[in-house]
C-alpha positions as CSV (number, residue, x, y, z in Angstrom):
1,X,0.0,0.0,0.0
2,X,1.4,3.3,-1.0
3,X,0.4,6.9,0.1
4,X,1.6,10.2,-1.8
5,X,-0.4,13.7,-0.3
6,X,-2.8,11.6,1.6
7,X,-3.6,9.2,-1.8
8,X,-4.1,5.4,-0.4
9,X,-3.8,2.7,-2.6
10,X,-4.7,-0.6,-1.7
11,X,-4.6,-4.3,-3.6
12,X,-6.6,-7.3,-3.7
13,X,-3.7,-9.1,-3.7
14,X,-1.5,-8.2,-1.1
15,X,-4.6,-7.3,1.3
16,X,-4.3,-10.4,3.8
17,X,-7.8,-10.1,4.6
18,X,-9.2,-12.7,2.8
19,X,-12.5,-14.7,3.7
20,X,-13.2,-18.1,2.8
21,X,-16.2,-19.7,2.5
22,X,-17.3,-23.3,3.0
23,X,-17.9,-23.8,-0.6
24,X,-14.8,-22.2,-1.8
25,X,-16.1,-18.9,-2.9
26,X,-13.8,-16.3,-1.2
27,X,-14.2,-12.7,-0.1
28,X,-10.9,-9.9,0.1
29,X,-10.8,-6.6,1.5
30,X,-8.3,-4.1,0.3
31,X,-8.3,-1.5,2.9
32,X,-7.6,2.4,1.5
33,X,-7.4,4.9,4.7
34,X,-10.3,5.4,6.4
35,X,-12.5,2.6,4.2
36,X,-12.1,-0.2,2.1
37,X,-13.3,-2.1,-0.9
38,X,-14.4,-6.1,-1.4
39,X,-14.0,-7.8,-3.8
40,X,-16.1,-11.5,-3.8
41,X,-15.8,-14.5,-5.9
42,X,-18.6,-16.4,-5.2
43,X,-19.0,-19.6,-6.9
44,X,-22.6,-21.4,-8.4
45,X,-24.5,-22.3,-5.2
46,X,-23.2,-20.0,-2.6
47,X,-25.7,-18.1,-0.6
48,X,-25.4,-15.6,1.8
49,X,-28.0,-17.1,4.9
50,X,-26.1,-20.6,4.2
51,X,-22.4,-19.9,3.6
52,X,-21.1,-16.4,5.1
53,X,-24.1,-15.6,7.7
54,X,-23.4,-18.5,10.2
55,X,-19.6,-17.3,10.3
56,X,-20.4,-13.9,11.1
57,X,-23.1,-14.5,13.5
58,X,-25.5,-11.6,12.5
59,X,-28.1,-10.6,9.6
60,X,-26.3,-8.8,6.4
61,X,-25.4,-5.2,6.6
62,X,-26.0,-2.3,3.9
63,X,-23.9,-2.1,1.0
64,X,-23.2,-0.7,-2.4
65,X,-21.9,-3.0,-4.8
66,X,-20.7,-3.5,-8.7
67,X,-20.8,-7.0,-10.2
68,X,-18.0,-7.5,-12.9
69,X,-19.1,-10.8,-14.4
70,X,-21.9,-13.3,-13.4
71,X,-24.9,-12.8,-11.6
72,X,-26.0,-11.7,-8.3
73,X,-30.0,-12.2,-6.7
74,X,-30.4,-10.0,-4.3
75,X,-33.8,-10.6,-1.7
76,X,-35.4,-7.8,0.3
77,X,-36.6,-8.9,3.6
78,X,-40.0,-8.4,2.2
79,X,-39.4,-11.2,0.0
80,X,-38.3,-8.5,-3.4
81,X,-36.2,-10.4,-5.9
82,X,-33.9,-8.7,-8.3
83,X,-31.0,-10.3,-10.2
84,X,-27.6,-7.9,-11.2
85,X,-25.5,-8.9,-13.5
86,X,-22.5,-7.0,-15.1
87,X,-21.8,-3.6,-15.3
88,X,-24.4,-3.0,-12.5
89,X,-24.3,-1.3,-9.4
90,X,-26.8,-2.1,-6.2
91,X,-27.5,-0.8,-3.1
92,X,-28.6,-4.0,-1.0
93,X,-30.5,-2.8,2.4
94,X,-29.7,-4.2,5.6
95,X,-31.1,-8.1,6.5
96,X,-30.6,-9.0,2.7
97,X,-30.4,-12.5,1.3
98,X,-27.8,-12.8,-1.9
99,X,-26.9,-15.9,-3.9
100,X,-25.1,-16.5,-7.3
101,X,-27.7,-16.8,-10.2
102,X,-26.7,-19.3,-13.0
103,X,-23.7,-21.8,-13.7
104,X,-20.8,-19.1,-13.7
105,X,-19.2,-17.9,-10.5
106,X,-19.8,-14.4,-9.9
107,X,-17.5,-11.9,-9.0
108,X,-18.5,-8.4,-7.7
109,X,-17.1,-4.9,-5.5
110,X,-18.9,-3.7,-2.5
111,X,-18.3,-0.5,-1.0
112,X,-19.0,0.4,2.8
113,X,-21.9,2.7,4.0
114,X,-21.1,5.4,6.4
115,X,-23.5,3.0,8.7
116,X,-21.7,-0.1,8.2
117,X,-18.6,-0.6,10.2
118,X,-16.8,-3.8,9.0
């Protein structure tokens, strides 16, 4: 990580914090000053409520996110469905369900809200 006038840089692959899931599907962080950016590969079949919830012990938090290839379903607690795919950017509320749509792993950014605390 380098840092020129207050300018953080960060990298996927030198983070260190790296999550990974039962399934193989992994999750890094690349923290930049004061915040920080994830970047998932989440393999066919994983789902939030039955691979990354248990671990973490509490309901999903509110995030931004970009998917950059595969798809994403995202569900609302009222039961809301929507499926992101790439090039698109969500906000998913708090208490969300997620899970990979389709036979191709899907890999996707999410950014912090000022609310979530990570």
């Amino acid at each position: 990580m380098g840092e020129i006038d207050g300018v953080r840089v960060g990298n996927f692959h030198t983070a260190g914090d790296t999550t990974a899931f039962p399934d193989g599907s992994e999750r890094t962080v690349a923290r930049i000053g004061p915040t920080w950016v994830g970047r998932g590969i989440y393999l066919p079949g994983w789902r939030w409520s039955l691979h990354a919830q248990p671990a973490h012990g509490r309901p999903s938090e509110a995030h931004a996110g970009f998917v950059l290839s595969g798809q994403m379903l995202l569900q609302a607690v009222d039961g809301a469905q929507v499926i992101v795919g790439p090039g698109e950017a969500f906000y998913a509320p708090p208490d969300h369900d997620a899970w990979v749509q389709g036979d191709e792993p899907c890999v996707a950014l999410d950014f912090p809200l000022e609310s979530s605390g990570r």
